[in-house]
Backbone bond lengths (Angstrom), bond angles and torsions (degrees), N, CA, C in turn:
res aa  C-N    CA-C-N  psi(-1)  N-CA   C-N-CA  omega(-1)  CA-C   N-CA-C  phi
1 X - - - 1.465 - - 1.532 109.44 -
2 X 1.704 123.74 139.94 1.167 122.13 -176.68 1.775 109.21 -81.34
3 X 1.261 115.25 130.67 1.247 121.66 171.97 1.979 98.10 -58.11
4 X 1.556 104.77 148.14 1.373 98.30 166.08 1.952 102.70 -170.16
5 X 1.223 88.72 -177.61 1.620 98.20 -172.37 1.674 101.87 -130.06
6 X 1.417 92.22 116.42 1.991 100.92 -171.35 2.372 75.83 -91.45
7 X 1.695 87.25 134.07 1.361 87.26 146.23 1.576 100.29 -137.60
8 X 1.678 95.53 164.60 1.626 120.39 -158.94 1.829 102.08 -120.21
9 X 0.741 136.98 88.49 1.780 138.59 155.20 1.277 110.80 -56.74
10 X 1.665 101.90 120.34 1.506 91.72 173.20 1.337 98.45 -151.47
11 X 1.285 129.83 173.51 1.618 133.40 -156.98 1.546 81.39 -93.30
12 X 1.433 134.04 170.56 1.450 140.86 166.77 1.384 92.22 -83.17
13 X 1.412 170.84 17.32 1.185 154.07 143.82 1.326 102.54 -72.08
14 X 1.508 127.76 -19.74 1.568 130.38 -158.11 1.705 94.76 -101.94
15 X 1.300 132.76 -37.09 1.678 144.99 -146.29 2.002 75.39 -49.52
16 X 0.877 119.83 -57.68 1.326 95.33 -133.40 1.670 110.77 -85.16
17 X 1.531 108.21 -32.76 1.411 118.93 159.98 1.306 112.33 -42.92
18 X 1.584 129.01 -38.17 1.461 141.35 -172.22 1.509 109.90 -65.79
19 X 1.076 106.74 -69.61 1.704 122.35 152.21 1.469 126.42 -16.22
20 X 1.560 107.91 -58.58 1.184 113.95 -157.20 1.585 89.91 -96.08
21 X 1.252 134.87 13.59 1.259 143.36 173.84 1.428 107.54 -109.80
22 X 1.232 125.66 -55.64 1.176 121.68 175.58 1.542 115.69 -56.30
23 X 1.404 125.84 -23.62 1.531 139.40 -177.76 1.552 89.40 -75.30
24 X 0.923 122.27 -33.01 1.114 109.56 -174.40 1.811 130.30 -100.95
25 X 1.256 114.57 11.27 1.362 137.34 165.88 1.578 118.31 -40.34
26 X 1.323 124.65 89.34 1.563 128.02 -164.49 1.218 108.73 -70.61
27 X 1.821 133.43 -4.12 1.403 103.92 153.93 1.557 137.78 -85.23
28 X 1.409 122.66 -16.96 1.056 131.84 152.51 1.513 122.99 -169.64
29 X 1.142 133.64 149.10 1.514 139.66 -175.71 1.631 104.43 -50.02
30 X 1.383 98.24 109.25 1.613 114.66 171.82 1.374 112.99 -79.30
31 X 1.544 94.68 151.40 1.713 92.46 177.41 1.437 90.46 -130.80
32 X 1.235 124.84 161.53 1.776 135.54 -163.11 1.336 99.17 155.69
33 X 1.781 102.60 150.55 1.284 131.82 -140.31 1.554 90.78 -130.23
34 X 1.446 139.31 142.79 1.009 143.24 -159.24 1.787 97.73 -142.63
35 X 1.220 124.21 115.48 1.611 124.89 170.05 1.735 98.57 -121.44
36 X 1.496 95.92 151.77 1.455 130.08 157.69 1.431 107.12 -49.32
37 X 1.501 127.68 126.13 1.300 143.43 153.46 1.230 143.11 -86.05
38 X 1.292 160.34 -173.39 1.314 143.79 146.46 1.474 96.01 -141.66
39 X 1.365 122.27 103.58 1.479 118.82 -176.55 1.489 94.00 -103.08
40 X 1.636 110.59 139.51 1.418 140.53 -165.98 1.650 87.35 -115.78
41 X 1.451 118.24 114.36 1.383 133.29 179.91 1.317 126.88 -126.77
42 X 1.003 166.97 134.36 1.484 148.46 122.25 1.555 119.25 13.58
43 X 1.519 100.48 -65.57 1.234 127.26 -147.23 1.781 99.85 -90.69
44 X 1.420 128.60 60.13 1.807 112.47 169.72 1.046 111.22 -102.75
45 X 1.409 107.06 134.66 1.602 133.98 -178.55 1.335 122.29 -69.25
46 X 0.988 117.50 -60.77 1.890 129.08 -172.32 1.158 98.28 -111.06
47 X 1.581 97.52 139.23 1.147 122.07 -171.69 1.744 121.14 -52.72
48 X 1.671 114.24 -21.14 1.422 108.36 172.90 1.666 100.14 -70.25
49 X 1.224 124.48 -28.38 1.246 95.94 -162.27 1.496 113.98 -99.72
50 X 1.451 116.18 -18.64 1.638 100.45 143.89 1.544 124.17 -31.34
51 X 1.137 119.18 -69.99 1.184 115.40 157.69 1.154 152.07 10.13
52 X 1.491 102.10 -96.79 1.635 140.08 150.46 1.816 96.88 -36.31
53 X 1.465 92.61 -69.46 2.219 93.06 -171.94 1.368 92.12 105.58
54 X 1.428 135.34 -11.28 1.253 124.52 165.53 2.356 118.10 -125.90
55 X 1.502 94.15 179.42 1.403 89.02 -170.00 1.685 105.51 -131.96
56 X 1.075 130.63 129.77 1.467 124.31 -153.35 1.609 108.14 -99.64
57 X 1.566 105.68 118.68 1.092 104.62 -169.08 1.665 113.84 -133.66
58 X 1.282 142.79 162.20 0.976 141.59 -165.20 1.574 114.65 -100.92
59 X 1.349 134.83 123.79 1.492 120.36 -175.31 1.822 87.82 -113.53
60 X 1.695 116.54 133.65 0.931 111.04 168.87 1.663 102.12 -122.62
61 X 1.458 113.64 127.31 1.455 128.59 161.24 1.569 141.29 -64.96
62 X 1.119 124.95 107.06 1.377 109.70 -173.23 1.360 108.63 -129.57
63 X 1.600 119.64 136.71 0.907 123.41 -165.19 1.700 125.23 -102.89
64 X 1.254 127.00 73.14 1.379 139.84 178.82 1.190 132.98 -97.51
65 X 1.361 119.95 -140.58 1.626 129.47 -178.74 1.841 104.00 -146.62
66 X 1.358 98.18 142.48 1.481 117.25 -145.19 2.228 94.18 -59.39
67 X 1.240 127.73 -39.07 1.151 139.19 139.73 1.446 120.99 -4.39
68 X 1.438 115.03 -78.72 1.458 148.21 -177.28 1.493 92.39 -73.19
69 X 1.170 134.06 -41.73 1.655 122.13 -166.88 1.475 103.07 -78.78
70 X 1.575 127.40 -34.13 1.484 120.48 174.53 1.776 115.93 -62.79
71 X 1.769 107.75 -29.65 1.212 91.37 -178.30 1.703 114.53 -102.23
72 X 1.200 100.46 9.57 1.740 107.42 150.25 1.156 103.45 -77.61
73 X 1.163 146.32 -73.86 1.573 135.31 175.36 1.356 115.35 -26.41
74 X 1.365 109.08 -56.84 1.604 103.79 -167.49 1.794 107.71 -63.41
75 X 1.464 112.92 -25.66 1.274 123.69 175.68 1.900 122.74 -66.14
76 X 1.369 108.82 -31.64 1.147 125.92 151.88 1.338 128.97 -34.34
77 X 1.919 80.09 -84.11 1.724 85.98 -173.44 1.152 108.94 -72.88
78 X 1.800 145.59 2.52 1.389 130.63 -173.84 1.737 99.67 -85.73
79 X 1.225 104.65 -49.94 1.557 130.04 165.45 1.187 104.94 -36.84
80 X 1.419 137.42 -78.10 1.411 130.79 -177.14 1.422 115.69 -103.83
81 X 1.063 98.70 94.12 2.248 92.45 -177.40 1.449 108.03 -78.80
82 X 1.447 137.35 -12.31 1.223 115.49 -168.54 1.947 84.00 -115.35
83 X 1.145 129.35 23.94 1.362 106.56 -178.22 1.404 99.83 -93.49
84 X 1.345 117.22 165.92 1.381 139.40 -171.45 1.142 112.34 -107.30
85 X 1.213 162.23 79.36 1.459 139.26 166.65 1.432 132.40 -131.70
86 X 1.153 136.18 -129.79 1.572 114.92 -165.83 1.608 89.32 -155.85
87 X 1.447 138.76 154.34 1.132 143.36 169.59 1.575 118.37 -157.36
88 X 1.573 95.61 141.63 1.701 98.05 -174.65 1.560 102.13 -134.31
89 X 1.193 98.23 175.50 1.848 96.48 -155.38 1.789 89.37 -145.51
90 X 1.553 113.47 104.21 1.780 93.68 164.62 1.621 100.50 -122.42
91 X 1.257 96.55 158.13 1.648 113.71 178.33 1.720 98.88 -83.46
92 X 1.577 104.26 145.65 1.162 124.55 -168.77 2.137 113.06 -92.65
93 X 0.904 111.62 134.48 1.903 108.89 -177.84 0.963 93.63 -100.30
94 X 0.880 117.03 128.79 2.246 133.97 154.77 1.491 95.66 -63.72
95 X 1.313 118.62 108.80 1.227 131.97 132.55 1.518 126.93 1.30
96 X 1.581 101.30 -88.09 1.554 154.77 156.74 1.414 120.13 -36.23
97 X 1.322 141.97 70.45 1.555 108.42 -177.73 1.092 118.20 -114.67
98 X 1.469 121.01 74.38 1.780 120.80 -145.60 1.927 72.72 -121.46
């Protein structure tokens, strides 16, 4: 199985619904790290973030196997059907190859 890193984009109105979904993943208790963003878009809505020039969004990391990352997805989107968000998927390099 390929080592990999599921990341999750989500607006900060979404962080916590996301969370409380991922806690809840019935094949086993996930662990993932959630940082502050500044996404630079076309598209800003409210007037602070015209402003600003950026839109604040949450990237959460999780660290699995490319297998396990589709049925976190599928766990997602069954979990939240009207959420919106963005996801990227990279394969992991061994360091190490002893």
């Amino acid at each position: 199985m390929q080592k990999c890193i599921l990341r999750l984009i989500v607006d900060n109105g979404l962080y916590y619904s996301m969370t409380d979904c991922l806690l809840t993943f019935p094949e086993r208790e996930l662990e993932f790290m959630g940082f502050s963003i500044q996404a630079h878009t076309q598209m800003l809505g409210e007037i602070s973030e015209q402003v600003s020039g950026f839109k604040q969004k949450i990237l959460i990391e999780i660290s699995t196997h490319n297998d396990e990352a589709r049925l976190i997805y599928q766990h997602v989107k069954s979990t939240l059907t009207e959420a919106s968000f963005e996801t990227q998927l990279y394969p992991l390099l061994e360091l190490d190859h002893q």
